[in-house]
C-alpha positions as CSV (number, residue, x, y, z in Angstrom):
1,X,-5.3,-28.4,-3.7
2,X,-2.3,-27.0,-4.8
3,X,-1.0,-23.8,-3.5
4,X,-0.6,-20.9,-6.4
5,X,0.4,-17.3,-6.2
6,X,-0.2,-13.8,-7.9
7,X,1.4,-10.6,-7.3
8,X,-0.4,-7.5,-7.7
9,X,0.6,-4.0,-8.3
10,X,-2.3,-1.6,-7.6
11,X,-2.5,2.7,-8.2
12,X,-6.5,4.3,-7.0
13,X,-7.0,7.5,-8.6
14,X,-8.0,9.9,-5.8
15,X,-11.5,11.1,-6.2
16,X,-11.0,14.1,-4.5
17,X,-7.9,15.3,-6.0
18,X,-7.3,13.1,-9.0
19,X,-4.0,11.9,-7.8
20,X,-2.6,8.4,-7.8
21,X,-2.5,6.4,-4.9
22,X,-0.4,3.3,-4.9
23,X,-2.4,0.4,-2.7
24,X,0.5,-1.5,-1.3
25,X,-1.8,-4.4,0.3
26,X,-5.2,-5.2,0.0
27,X,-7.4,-2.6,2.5
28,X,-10.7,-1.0,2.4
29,X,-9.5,2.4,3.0
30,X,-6.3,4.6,2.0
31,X,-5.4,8.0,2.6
32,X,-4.1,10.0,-0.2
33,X,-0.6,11.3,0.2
34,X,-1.4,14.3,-1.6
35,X,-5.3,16.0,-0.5
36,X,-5.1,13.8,3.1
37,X,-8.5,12.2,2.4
38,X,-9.7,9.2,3.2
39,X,-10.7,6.7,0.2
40,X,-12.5,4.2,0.7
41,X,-11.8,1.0,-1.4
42,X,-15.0,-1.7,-1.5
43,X,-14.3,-5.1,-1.0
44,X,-16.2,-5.7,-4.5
45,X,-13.1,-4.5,-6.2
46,X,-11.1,-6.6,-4.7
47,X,-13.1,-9.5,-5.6
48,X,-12.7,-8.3,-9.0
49,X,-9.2,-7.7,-8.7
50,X,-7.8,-10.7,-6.6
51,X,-10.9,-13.3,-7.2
52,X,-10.7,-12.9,-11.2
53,X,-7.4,-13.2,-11.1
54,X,-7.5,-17.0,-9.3
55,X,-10.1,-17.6,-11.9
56,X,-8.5,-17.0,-14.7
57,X,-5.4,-18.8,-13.1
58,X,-5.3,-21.8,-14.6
59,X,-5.3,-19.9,-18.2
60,X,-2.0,-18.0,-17.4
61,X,1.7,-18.6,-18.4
62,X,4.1,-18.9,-15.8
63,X,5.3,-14.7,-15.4
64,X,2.2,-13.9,-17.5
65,X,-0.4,-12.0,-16.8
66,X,-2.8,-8.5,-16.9
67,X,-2.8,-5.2,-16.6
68,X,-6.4,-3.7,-16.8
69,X,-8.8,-1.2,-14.9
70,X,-11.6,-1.6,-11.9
71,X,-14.4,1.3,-13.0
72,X,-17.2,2.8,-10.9
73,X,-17.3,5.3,-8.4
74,X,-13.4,4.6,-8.2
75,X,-10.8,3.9,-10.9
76,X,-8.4,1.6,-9.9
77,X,-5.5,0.7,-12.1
78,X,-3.7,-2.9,-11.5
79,X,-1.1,-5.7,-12.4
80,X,-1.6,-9.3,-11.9
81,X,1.3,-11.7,-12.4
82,X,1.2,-15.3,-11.9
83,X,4.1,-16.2,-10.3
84,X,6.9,-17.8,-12.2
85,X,9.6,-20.1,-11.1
86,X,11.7,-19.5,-8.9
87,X,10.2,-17.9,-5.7
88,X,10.7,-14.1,-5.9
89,X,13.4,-12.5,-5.3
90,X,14.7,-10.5,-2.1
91,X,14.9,-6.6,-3.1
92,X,18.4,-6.1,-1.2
93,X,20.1,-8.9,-2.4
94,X,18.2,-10.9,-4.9
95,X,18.1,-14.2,-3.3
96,X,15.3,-15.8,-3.4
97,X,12.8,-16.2,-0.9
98,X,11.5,-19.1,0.2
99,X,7.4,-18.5,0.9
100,X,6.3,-22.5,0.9
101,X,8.3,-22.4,4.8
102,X,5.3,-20.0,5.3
103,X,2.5,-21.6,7.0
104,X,-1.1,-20.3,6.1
105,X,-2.8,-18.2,9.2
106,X,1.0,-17.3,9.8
107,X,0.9,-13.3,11.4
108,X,4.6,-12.1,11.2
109,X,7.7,-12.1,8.9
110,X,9.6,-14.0,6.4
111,X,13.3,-13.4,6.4
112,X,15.9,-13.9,3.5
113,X,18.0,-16.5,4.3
114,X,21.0,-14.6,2.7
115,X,21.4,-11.0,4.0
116,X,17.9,-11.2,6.8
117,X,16.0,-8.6,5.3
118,X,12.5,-9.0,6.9
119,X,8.9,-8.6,4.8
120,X,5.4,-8.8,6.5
121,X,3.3,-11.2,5.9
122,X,-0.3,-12.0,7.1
123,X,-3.3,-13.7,6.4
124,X,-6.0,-12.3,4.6
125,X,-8.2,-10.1,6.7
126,X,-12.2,-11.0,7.4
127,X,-13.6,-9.2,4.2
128,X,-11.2,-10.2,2.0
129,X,-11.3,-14.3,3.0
130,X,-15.5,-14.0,2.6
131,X,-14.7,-12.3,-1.1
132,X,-12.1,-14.6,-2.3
133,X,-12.0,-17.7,-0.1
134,X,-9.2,-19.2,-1.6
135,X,-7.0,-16.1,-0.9
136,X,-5.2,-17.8,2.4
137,X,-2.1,-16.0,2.7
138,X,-0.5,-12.0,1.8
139,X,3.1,-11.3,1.1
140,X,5.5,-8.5,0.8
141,X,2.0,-6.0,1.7
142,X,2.0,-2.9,3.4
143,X,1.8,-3.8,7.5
144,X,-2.0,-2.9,8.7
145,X,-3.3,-0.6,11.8
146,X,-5.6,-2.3,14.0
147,X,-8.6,-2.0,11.6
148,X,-6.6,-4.2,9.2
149,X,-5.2,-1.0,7.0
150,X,-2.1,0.4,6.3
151,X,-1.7,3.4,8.0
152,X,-1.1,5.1,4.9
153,X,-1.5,8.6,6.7
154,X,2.0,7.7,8.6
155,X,5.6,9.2,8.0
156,X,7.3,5.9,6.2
157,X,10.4,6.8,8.2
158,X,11.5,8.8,11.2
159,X,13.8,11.3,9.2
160,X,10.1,12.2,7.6
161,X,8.2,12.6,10.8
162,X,10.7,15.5,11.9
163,X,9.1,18.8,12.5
164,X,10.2,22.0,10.4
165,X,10.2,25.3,11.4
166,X,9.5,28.0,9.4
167,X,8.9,31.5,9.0
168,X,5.3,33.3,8.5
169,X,5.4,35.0,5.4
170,X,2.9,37.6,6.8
171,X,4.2,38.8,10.6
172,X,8.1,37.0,10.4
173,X,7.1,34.7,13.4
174,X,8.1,31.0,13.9
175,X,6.1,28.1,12.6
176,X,6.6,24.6,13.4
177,X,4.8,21.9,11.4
178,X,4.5,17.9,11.6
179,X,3.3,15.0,9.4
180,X,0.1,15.7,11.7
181,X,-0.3,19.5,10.5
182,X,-2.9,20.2,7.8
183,X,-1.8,22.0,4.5
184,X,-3.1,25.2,5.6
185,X,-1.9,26.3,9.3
186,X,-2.7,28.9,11.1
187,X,-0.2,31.9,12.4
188,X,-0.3,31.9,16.4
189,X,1.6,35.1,15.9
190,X,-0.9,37.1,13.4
191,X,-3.7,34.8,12.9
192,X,-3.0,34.4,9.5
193,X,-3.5,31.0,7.2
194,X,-0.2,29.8,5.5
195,X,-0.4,27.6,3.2
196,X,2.1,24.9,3.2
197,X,4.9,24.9,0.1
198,X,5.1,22.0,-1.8
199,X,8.3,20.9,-0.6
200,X,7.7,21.4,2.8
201,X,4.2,19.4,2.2
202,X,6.5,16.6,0.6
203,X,9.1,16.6,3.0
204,X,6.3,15.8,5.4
205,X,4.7,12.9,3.2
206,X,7.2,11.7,1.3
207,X,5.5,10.1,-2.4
208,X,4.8,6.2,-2.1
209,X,5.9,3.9,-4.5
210,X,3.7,1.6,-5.7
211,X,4.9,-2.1,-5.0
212,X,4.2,-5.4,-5.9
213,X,2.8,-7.8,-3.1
214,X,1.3,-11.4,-3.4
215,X,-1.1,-13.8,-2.5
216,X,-1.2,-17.7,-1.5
217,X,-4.3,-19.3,-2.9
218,X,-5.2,-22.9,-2.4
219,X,-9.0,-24.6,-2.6
């Protein structure tokens, strides 16, 4: 059958902290930039999310689409576009790419033919291919770890992943945190808890943005 595509812009509400969580590709766990837990994201949403959506495909202007909310023990908030003509476009220079040069099963990049900006793409992991088996190829998503997840706990960049010193508000002696360090450290000095500031904590995990990213379906 014909190949189709639909982008999807998804935000999880943290149930542990209540903050949003953008979900740059489809994974079954994501850790919140803001509390550091884990939260895990069944594979029955994602049926709901990407599966409906390839449903209700055929009933969808070109650039048309929904925005609505997955319930239950999680809330997850999404877009689903159906893509319109042209292909979309590049982010740095706005030509557009060209995906049908992508075969399915392909595990790499696509590049823009015009300035060589690079974007993952991937097939669909195990779970997601048994809950949506026309979902055959993923776009412009978030690379995965070896379990087939972002690693959403990881500095985006290396200016990020830079340690800061500071100073312990209790005793005057040095602190150096990470990305790896949690919110509350510990003193070596006085063996007092400080708790991280919020811009330092930011600095450290910079906000995500929330993104769009697409899948191929044929079948």
């Amino acid at each position: 059958m014909k190949m189709r595509y639909g982008i999807f812009k998804v935000i999880v509400t943290c149930p542990h902290c209540g903050q949003p969580i953008p979900v740059n590709g489809p994974v079954t766990e994501i850790v919140c930039g803001s509390c550091r837990q884990k939260v895990p994201i069944p594979a029955e949403s994602w049926r709901e999310i990407v599966g409906e959506f390839d449903q209700d495909y055929a009933g969808l202007e070109p650039g048309s689409g929904n925005n609505s909310t997955v319930l239950g023990d999680l809330t997850l908030k999404y877009t689903s576009i159906r893509l319109p003509p042209p292909d979309p476009a590049c982010p740095k220079c706005q030509t557009n790419w060209v995906v049908a040069e992508i075969q399915n099963g392909t595990d790499g990049v696509i590049t823009c033919k015009q300035c060589g900006r690079t974007s993952p793409v991937f097939p669909p992991p195990d779970w997601l291919a048994a809950a949506v088996p026309a979902a055959r190829q993923i776009f412009f998503a978030e690379q995965r770890d070896a379990a087939g997840a972002p690693d959403a706990g990881a500095a985006p960049d290396a200016e990020a992943a830079r340690p800061i010193a500071l100073t312990c508000p209790q005793c005057g002696g040095g602190l150096l945190v990470t990305a790896e360090s949690e919110r509350t450290v510990r003193c070596k000095h006085c063996n007092v808890d400080v708790f991280l500031p919020d811009p330092v904590w930011l600095k450290l995990h910079p906000a995500k943005t929330a993104k769009f990213w697409m899948v191929r379906f044929q079948g």
